[in-house]
Each structure stands twice: as C-alpha cells, then as structure tokens.
N, C-alpha and C positions, 0 to 999 in steps of 0.2 A: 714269236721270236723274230720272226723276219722283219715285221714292222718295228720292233722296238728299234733293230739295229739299224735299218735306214734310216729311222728318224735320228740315232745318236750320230751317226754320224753325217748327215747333213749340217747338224748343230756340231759340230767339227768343222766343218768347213767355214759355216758360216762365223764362225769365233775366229775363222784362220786371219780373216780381215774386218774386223768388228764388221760385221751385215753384209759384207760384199760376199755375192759368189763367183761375179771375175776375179782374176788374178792381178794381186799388187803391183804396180811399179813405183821405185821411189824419184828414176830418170823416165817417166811418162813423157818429158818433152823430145825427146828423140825414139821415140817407140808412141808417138798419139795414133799409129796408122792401128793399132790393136783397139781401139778403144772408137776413134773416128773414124771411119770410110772415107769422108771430104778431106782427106790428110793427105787422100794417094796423090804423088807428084809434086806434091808442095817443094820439094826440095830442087825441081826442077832438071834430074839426073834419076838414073838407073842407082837406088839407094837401098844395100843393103845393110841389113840391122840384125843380130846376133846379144840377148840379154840371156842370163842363166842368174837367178835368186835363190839365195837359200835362206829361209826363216828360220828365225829364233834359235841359234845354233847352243847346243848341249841338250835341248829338249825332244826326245829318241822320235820318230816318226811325223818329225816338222813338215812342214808345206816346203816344195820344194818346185820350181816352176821354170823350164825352159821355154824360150819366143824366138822365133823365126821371124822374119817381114823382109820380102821385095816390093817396092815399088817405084813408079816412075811416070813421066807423062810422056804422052805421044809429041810427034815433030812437029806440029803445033804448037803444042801446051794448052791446047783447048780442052785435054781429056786427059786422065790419070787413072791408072791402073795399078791394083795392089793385091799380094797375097801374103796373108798371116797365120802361121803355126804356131799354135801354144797347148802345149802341155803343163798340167797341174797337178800335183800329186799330194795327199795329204794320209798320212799311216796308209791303209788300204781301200781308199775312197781315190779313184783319179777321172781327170774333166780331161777333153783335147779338143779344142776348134780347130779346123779349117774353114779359113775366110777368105773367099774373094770379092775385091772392092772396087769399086768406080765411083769415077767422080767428076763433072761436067764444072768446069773452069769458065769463070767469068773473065775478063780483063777490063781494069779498073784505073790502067795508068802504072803510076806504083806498088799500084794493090790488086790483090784476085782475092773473088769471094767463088767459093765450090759446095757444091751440095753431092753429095756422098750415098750409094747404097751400098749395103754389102749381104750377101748371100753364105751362109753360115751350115758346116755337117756338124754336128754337137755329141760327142761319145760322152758318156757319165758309167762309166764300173766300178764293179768293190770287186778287193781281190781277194774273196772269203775264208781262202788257204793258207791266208797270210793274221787270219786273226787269233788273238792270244785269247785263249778263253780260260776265266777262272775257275769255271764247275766245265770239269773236262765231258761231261754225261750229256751241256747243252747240244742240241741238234742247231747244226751250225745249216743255214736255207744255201744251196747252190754253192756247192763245194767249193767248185771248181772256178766259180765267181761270175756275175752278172754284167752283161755289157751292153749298152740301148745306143744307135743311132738313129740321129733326130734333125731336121732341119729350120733354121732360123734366118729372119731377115732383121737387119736394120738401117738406121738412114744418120745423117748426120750432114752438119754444116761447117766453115769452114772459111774463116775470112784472115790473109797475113799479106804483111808488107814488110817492108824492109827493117821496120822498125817495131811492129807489134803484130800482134796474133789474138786471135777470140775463136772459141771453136761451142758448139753445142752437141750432143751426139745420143743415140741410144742404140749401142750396138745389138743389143736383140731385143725385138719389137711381141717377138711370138710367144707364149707360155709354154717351156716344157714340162711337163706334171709326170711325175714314177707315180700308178696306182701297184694295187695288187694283181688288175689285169695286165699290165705291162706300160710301155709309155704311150703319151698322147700331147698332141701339137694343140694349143689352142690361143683365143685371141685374150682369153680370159683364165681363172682356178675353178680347177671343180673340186668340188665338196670331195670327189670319191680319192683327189691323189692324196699319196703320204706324206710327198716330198715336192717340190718345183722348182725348176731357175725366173726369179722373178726376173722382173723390166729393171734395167738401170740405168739411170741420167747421166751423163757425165759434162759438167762445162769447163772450160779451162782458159786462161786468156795469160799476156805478156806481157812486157813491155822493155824494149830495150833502151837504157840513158845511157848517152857514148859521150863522156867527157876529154876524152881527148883519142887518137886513133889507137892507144896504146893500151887504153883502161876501161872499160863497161859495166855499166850494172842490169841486171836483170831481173826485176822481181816477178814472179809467176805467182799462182794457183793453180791447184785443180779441184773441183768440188765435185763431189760424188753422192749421189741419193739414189738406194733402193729402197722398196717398198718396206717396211716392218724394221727398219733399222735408224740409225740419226742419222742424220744427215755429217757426212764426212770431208774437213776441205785438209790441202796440203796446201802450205804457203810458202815460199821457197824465195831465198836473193841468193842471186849466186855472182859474183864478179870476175871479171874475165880479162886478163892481163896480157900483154903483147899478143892480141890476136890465138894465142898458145893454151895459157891453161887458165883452167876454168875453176874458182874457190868457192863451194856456196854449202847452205845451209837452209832445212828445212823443218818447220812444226808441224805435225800432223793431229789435227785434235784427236782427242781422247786418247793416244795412242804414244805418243814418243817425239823424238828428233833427228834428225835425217841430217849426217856431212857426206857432200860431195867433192868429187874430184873425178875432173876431166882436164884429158889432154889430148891437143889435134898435133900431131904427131905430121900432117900433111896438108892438103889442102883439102883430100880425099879422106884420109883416115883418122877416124877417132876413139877412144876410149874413154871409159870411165870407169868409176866405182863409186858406190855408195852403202854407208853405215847406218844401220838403223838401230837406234836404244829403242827400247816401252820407258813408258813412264809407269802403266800398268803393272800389279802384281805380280805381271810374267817376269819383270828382273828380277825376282828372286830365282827362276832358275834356268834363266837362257844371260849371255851375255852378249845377245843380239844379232842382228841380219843383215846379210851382205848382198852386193848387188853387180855384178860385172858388166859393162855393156862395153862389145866394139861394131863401129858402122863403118860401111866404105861407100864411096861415090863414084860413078863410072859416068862422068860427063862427057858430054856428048861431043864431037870433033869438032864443031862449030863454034864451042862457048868459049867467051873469056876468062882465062884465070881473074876468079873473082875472091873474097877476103871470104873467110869460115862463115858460115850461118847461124847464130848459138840458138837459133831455135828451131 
C-alpha cells in the first residue's frame, strides 16, 4: 500500500508540470536566482523577490507554490550572493528548498559572465491525515505523515549585459531517491528507490530591441529538460512602454499560453502578474493559473539613479 501511494503520487507531482519536479514559474525572468545560482547579483543591488502561484484554479488540491529570493553582490561586484525559499504543495505531497547561492563575476566591459554554485536542504513529505480514502478499511503507512531531509548541490552559468542575457544551469546535480529503507543522496538511481528527484537542465537567454527610449521589445525563452519527460521551452515577447509597464505574452509547448503584466511602479519596485490557460484537457475543468510577483531593490548609496532593468 505504501509504495502504491508514493508512486501515485509522485506521478502527481510530476503531471503538476508535464515532467518537471521543480516548481513552475511563468515570470522566471525576474525569479532565474531559483533556478540559476550565477543569477546571484546580476541586478547589481540588495534585490528582493516575493512570487506566490496558484495552479489550475477550480480543480480541489492544485499545486500551489510560494518563493522567497534575496540576493545581491558584494562592494566590488566581483561576487554575488543569494538565498531562495520555495515551497510546493500539491494535495498532500509538499517539496521546500532552501538555497544558498554564489557566484564569482567576471567583468567583461559592458558585459559580466558568472558561474554559480549553490548548496541545497531538500524536505519532500506527504501529509497522510490529509488523504481521502475510498475503502475506509485501507491501512493508511505513517499516519501522521512522512518527512526526509536531504542535501543537494548545483552549478550554473550566467552571462548579461545591457542588452541581453543567456544563462545555462542545473540546480541539483545530486539524486535524491525515497526507498522503503528511507532516503539516499546519490550521483546516480538505484534500482531499490520508488520514487526520485531527477537532474534538470534549464537554459534560458534574452534579448532586448529598444526602438525608441519610450518602447521595447523583449523576446525570451526558457527551455527546460529532465530526464524521462520532453523536453519543455516557454517563449515569451513582452513590450515595454514608457520605461513603466510591461505587455507580454507567452507559449508554453505542450501546455497552454501565458499573458503578462507588469508594472514598475519606481525605480525600485515592481509587480506583476501572470495568466496561465492549458491547451490540455485540464480546460475542461480548471479555468487556469495565476501568478503574483513583487520585487524591490535596495541600491547601494553610491549608484546612480539608472532607468528599470526588464531583465
């Protein structure tokens, strides 16, 4: 009984984001320090980042996913430092990292390229008291519910300038595997676990066209590959008008279409939101996923008031 149900609901999880078992963002460009490590500082300020999602809304027990991030570079800018909180919850299956990141800054002119680790605690529990059972006689394994802490590394790279961005990353490098004797860290899967957090790639790159100081375009992806799943890219333009607010729109294969909307509100502060349809069978009975994000910047007494960063 116990394996059936860790396996069913891994395969939850892993449906939560066609194959992924980190957690979706649809504004990844201002949250990539969850994903990349060589992200920390990019912004060049004390930059905090605050996202809350909630999947596929009317469908009871959706994935439901809060994100933390500070980071910032030292009074150099030759080193960058970051820490990321994310919580994931899907019915009674929930994920939580804490990550801390560095990142070793090149200077390039215009341009910095950084290379990223980051050092990873990984909880995965089910909260077994919370599960709806149909044959009430089943023997439900650990009542009261199962919790593993687990450690993980990853590395990742990280090249922007003023005008574009390219990043490469695999935020955990390590295998976490749930057997029936409990969990195990490895470089590799063993035959004995039920379940695992596999390796995931993630690349993502930019480009900003600035037609006049008023109007900009910015067409992104991000592409995503883990093991045993397709390969997943988001592709997004988003335009950006009086330096202010930001209109854009996103395809995500296999999966649906993404509109955004942000607005810098200061020099310091921004928001957003983003809407997410399926194309998938799920519209028939969610009518979709929403996404909040606000950041703020704490520059440093030295810097000059310079124009928003849209990436």
């Amino acid at each position: 009984m116990k394996k059936i149900l860790y396996i069913l609901l891994f395969c939850l999880a892993v449906l939560e984001v066609r194959g992924q078992q980190d957690a979706m963002y649809s504004q990844y460009y201002f949250n990539a320090l969850a994903v990349n490590p060589a992200y920390a500082g990019s912004r060049e300020s004390l930059t905090l980042t605050g996202l809350f999602r909630r999947q596929w809304l009317g469908i009871s027990s959706a994935p439901v996913t809060q994100t933390f991030s500070a980071h910032a570079p030292d009074y150099r800018r030759r080193n960058g430092f970051g820490l990321t909180l994310i919580n994931d919850r899907i019915s009674y299956l929930g994920q939580t990292w804490i990550t801390a990141s560095y990142a070793y800054r090149i200077d390039l002119g215009k341009h910095k390229l950084a290379f990223g680790l980051n050092g990873t605690v990984f909880n995965w529990r089910i909260n077994w008291g919370q599960a709806v059972l149909i044959d009430q006689q089943d023997e439900v394994p650990g009542r009261y519910g199962d919790s593993y802490w687990m450690p993980n590394v990853g590395a990742g790279i990280f090249f922007h300038g003023p005008r574009a961005y390219a990043g490469i990353s695999a935020p955990h490098l390590l295998m976490n595997s749930f057997g029936a004797d409990g969990p195990t860290v490895s470089l590799g899967s063993t035959n004995s676990s039920i379940a695992a957090l596999r390796r995931h790639l993630f690349v993502m790159a930019g480009y900003v066209i600035e037609f006049n100081p008023d109007f900009q375009l910015k067409p992104s992806t991000l592409i995503k590959h883990v093991y045993g799943a397709p390969l997943e890219a988001d592709i997004n333009l988003n335009a950006y008008i009086l330096r202010k607010l930001g209109v854009g729109a996103s395809y995500r294969t296999g999966d649906g279409i993404v509109g955004i909307l942000e607005y810098q509100f200061t020099n310091q502060l921004r928001a957003g939101y983003a809407y997410d349809y399926p194309f998938t069978a799920l519209r028939r009975y969610t009518s979709g996923s929403h996404e909040l994000m606000l950041s703020y910047e704490f520059h440093y007494k030295n810097d000059a008031v310079v124009s928003p960063r849209v990436f």
